[in-house]
N, C-alpha and C positions, 0 to 999 in steps of 0.2 A: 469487608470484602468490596473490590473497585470489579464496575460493571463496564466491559466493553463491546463495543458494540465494531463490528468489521459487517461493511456494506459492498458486495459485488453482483452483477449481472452473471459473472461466469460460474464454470464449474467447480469442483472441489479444487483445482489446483490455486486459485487466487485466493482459498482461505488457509489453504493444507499449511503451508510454513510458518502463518502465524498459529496457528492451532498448535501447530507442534511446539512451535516455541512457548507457549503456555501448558499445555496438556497437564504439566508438574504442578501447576501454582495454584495453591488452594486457596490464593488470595486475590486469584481475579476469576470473574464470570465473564463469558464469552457469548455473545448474542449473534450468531451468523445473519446478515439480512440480507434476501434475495428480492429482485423484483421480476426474478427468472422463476414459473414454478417447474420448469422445466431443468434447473442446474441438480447434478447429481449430491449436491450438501444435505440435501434434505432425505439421501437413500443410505449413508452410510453411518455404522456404527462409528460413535461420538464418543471421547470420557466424558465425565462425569458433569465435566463445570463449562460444557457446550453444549447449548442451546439452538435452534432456530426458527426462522421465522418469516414468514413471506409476507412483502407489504407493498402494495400498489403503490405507484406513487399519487394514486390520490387518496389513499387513506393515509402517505407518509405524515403528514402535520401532525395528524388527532393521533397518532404513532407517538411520536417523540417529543409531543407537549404534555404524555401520562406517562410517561416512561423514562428516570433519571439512569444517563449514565456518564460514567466520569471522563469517557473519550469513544471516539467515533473513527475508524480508521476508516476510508472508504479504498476501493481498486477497483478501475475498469466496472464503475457504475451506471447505467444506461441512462438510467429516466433522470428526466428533472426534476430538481430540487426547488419547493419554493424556498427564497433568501429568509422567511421567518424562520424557519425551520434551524437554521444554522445558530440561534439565540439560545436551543433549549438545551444543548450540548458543545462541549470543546470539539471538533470536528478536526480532521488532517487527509489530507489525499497523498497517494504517490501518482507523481507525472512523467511518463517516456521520454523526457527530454531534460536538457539545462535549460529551465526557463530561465529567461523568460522567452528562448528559442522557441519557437514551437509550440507555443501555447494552442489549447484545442482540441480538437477531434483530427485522429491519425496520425498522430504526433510521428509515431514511428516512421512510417513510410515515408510522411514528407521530411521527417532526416535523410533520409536513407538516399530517397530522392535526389535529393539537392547537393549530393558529394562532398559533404560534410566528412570532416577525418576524426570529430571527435562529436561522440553525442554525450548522453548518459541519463540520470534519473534525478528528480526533486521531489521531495519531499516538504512539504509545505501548510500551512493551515489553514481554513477554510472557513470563510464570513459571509461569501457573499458580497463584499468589497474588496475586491482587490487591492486598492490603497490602503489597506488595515491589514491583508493578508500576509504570514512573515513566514521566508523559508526556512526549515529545520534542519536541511542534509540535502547536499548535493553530492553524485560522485560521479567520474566520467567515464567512457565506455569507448576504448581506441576502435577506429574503424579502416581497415587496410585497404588497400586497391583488388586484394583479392576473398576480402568477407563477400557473403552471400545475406541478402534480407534473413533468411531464415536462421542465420547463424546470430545476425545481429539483433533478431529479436530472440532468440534464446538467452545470449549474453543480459539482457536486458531484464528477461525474465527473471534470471539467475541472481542478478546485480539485488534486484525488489525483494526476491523473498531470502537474500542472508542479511537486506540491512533495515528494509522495512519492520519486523520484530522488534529488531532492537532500538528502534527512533519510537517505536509503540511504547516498549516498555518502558523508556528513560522521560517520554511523557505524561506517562500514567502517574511516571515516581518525583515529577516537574524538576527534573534535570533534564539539561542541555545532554545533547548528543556530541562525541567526542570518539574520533577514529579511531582511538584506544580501545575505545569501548569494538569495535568490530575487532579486533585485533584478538583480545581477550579471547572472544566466542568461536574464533576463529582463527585457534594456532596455528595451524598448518598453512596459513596464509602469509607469508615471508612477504609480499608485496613485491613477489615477484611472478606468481599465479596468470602468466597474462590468456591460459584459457579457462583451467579449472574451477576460478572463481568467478567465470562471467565477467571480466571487467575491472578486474582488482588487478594493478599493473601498479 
């Protein structure tokens, strides 16, 4: 059994799509870790092979230098990380932007901001050096003269949790991700979707 670990500051909705997209697989364990104890992951009924877990970030190190897992997805994580910390585990973030656009904090807004016509999300892996860090999936996210922030950060939202799963799972199984693979999971996507999908145009 491969042990994963999905790391957010928010509420149930930045774990809910990867939970779902495992819920079935008896062959992976799901460790939700919050450094919110205020996010609602920790009030609701779970299946069977999710777990959680609340962890300061100063008790994160002695966390994850006793604790073997085979991948580490992080979303919209608050606290800092120390860079030892990224040694004990394979670690991946998703990012609001086409980095290396927009690298940071707000990523969205300062898209959004700056009359950008196209933004989107990356996917990428996390060392703690950025010159070692390698992206795994980018996809882009059209932005009209007449989108609203709030439409644009839904698209975005939307964009993260149909394609973040599956860049989880094809990492866990150390294959490459491949837009076939979204394709598959998501027939009704002709890749002509430009609202339904969030961003799939």
């Amino acid at each position: 059994m491969k042990t994963l670990g999905i790391m957010s500051s928010g509420n149930s909705d930045k774990f809910g799509a990867i939970i779902e997209h495992f819920k079935n697989n008896n062959d992976i364990k799901i460790v939700c870790i919050s450094d919110n104890l205020k996010s609602d992951i920790f009030n609701l009924t779970k299946p069977d092979n999710i777990e959680t877990k609340y962890i300061s970030s100063e008790n994160a190190r002695q966390y994850f230098m006793s604790t073997n897992f085979d991948l580490i997805a992080i979303n919209d994580y608050k606290s800092n990380l120390d860079k030892s910390i990224y040694t004990f585990a394979k670690f991946i973030k998703v990012h609001p932007s086409l980095l290396p656009a927009f690298s940071g904090d707000n990523a969205l807004y300062r898209a959004f901001e700056s009359g950008i016509k196209v933004s989107g999300i990356t996917i990428h892996t996390l060392t703690g050096t950025p010159d070692t860090e390698k992206i795994l999936a980018q996809y882009p996210i059209l932005i009209s003269n007449l989108t609203h922030f709030d439409e644009f950060s839904n698209m975005t939202e939307n964009l993260i949790n149909m394609i973040y799963p599956i860049v989880i799972e094809k990492t866990l199984d150390n294959k490459l991700f491949d837009f076939q693979d979204l394709l598959s999971k998501h027939s009704t996507c002709s890749g002509n979707c430009s609202g339904g999908c969030g961003g799939c145009h």
